[in-house]
Backbone bond lengths (Angstrom), bond angles and torsions (degrees), N, CA, C in turn:
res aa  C-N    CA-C-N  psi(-1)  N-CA   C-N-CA  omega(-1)  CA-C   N-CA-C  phi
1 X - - - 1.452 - - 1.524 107.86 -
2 X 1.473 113.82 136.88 1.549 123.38 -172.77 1.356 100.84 -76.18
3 X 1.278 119.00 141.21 1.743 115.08 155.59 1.555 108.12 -140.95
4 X 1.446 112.83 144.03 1.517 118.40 166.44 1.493 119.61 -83.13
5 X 1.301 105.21 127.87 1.610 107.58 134.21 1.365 139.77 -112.72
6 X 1.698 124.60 120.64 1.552 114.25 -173.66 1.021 92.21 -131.96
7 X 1.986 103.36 118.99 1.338 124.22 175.45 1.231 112.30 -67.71
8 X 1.378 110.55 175.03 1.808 135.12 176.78 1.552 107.81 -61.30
9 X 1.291 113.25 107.02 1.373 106.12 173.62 1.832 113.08 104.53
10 X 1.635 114.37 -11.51 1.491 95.08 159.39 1.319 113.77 -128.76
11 X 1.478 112.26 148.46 1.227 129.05 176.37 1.887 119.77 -82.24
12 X 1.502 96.94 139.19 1.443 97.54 -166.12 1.790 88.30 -112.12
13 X 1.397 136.16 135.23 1.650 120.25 -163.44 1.593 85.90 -144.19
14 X 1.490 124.04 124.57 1.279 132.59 168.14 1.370 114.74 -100.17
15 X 0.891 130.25 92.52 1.963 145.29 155.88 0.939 118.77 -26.63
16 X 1.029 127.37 141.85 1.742 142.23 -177.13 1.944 108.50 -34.47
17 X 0.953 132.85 145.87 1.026 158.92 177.92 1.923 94.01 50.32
18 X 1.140 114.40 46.52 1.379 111.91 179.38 1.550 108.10 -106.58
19 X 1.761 119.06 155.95 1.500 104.36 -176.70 1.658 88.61 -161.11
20 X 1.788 102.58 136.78 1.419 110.80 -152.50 1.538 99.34 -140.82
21 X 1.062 126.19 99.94 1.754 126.01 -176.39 1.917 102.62 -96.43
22 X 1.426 107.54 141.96 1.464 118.76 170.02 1.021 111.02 -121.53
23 X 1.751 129.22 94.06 1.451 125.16 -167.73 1.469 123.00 -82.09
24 X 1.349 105.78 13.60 1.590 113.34 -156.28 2.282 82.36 -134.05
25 X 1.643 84.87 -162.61 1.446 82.54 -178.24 1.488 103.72 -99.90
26 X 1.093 112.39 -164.22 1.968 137.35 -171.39 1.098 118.99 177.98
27 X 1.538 84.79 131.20 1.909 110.42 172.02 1.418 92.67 -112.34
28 X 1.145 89.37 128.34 1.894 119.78 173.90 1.513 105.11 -121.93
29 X 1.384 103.60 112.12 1.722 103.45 173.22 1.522 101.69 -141.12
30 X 1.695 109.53 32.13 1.676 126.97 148.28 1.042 107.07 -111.15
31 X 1.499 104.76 -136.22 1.419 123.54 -175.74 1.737 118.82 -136.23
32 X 1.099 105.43 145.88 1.432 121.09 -168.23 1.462 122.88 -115.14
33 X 1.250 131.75 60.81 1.546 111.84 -155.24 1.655 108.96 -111.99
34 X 1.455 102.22 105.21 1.471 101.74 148.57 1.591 169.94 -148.08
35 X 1.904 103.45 -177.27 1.698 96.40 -110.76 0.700 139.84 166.25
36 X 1.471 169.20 107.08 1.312 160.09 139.07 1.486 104.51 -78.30
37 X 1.329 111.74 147.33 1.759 131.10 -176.81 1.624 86.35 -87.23
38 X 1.599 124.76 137.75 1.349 119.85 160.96 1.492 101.80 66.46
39 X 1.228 134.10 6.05 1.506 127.63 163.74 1.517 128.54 -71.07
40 X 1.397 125.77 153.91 1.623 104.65 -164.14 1.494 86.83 -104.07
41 X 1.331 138.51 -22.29 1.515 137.02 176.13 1.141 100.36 -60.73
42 X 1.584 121.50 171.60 1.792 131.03 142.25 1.772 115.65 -117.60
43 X 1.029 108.87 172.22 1.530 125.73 174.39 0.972 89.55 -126.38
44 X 1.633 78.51 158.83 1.534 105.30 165.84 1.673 108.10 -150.73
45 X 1.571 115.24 136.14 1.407 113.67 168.73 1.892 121.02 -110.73
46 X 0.897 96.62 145.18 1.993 80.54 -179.46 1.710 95.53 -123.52
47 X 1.068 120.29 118.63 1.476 109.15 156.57 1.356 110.62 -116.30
48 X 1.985 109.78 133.86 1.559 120.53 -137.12 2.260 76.99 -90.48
49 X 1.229 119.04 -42.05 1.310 116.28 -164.52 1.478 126.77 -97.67
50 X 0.934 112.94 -138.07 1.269 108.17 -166.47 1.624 116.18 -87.68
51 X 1.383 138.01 136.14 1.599 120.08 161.96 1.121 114.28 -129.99
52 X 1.577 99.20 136.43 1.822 119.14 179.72 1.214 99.62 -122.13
53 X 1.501 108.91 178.19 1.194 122.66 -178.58 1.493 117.11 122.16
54 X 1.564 128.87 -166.32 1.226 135.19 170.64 1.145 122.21 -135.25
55 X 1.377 104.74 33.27 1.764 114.98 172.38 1.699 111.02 -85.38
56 X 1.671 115.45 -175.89 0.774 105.59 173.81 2.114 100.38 -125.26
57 X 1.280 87.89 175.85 1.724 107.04 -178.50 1.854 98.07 -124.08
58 X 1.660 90.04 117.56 1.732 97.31 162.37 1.594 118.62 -119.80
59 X 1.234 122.16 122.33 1.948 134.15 157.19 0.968 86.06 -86.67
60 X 1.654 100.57 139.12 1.471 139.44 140.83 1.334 107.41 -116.25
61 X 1.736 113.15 176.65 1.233 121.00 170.50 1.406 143.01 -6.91
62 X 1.397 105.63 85.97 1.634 118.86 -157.67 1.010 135.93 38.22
63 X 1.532 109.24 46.23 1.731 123.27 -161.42 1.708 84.41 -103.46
64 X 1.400 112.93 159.88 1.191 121.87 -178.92 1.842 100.54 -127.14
65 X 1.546 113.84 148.11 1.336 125.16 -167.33 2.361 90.32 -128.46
66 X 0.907 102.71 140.23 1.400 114.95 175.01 0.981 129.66 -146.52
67 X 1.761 132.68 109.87 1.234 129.35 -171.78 1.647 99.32 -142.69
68 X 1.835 83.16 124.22 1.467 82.30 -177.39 1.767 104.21 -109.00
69 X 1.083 139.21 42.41 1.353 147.63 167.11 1.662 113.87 -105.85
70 X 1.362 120.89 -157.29 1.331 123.57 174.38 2.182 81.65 -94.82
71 X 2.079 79.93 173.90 1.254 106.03 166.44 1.458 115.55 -118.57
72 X 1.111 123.31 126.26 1.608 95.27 -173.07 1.965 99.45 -122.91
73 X 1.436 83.17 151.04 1.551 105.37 -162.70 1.622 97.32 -145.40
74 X 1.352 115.02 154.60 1.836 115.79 142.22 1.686 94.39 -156.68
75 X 1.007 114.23 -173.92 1.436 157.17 169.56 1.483 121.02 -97.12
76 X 1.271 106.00 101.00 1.473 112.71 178.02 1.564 118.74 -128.10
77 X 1.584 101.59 116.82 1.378 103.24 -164.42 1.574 135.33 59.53
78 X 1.803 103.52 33.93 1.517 110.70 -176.86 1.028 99.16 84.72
79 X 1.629 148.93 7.01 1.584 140.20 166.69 1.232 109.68 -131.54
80 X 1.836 113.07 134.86 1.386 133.00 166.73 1.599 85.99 -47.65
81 X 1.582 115.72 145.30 1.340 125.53 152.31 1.685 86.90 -154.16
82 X 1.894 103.53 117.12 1.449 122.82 178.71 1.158 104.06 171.53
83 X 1.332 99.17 -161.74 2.213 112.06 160.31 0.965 137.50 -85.00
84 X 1.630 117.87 132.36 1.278 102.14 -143.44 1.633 80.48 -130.43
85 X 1.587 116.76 152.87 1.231 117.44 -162.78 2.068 102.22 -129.96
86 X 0.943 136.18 134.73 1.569 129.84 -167.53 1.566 95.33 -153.20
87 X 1.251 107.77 142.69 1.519 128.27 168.83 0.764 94.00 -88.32
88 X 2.252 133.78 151.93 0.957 131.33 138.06 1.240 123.93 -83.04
89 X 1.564 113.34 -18.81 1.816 124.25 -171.70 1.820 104.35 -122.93
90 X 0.915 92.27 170.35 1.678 98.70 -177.69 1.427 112.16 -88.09
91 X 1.588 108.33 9.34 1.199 91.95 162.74 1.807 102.48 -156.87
92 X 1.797 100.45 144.82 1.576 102.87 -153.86 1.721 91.51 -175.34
93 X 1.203 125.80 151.16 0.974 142.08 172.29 1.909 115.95 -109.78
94 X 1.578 112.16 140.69 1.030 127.15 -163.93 1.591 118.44 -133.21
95 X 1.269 127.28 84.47 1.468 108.22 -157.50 1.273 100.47 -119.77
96 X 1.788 120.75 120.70 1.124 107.25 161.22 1.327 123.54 -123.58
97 X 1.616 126.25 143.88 1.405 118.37 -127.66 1.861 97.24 -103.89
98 X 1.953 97.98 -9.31 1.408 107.91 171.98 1.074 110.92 -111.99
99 X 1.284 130.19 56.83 1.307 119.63 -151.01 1.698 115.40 -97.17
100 X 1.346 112.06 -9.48 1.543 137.17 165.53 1.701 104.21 -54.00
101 X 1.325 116.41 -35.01 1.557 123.65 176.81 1.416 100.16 -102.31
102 X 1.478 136.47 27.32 1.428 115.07 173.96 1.871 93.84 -101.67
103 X 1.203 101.36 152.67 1.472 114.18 -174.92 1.373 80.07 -146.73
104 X 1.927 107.50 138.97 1.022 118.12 -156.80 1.503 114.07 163.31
């Protein structure tokens, strides 16, 4: 079974017509963005398990993001510390497959 790790400080960036599955779990405490801003391709990422951590997740231009595990996040001391997910374009897909347990 596949699993990610993306450390503090590097960026993982998927390009237009690119497509990247994580069948295992991932800690992301970088960044993940995919996408190109103004690209005529899309991406797409699916991660099948679970992701923690304190990285972030970026869509651009009709790129699609997929996680079918939990997300895990809390609040410590008045601050989100978890995953944090941001569109760059107004349009992007977001699927989460537990999404009855997303608090957020």
């Amino acid at each position: 079974m596949g699993s990610l790790i993306v450390e503090a400080g590097v960026t993982i960036a998927l390009g237009e017509d690119s497509s990247f599955v994580v069948e295992g779990n991932a800690i992301n405490n970088g960044s993940i963005k995919v996408g190109s801003p103004g690209g005529e391709g899309v991406a797409a990422a699916d991660f099948k398990g679970d992701v923690r951590g304190s990285g972030a997740f970026a869509i651009s231009d009709k790129s699609a993001l997929e996680i079918g595990g939990s997300v895990s996040g809390q609040l410590v001391n008045g601050s989100f510390y978890g995953i944090t997910v941001s569109f760059e374009t107004d349009v992007g897909t977001l699927v989460l497959d537990r999404s009855a347990q997303f608090h957020g």
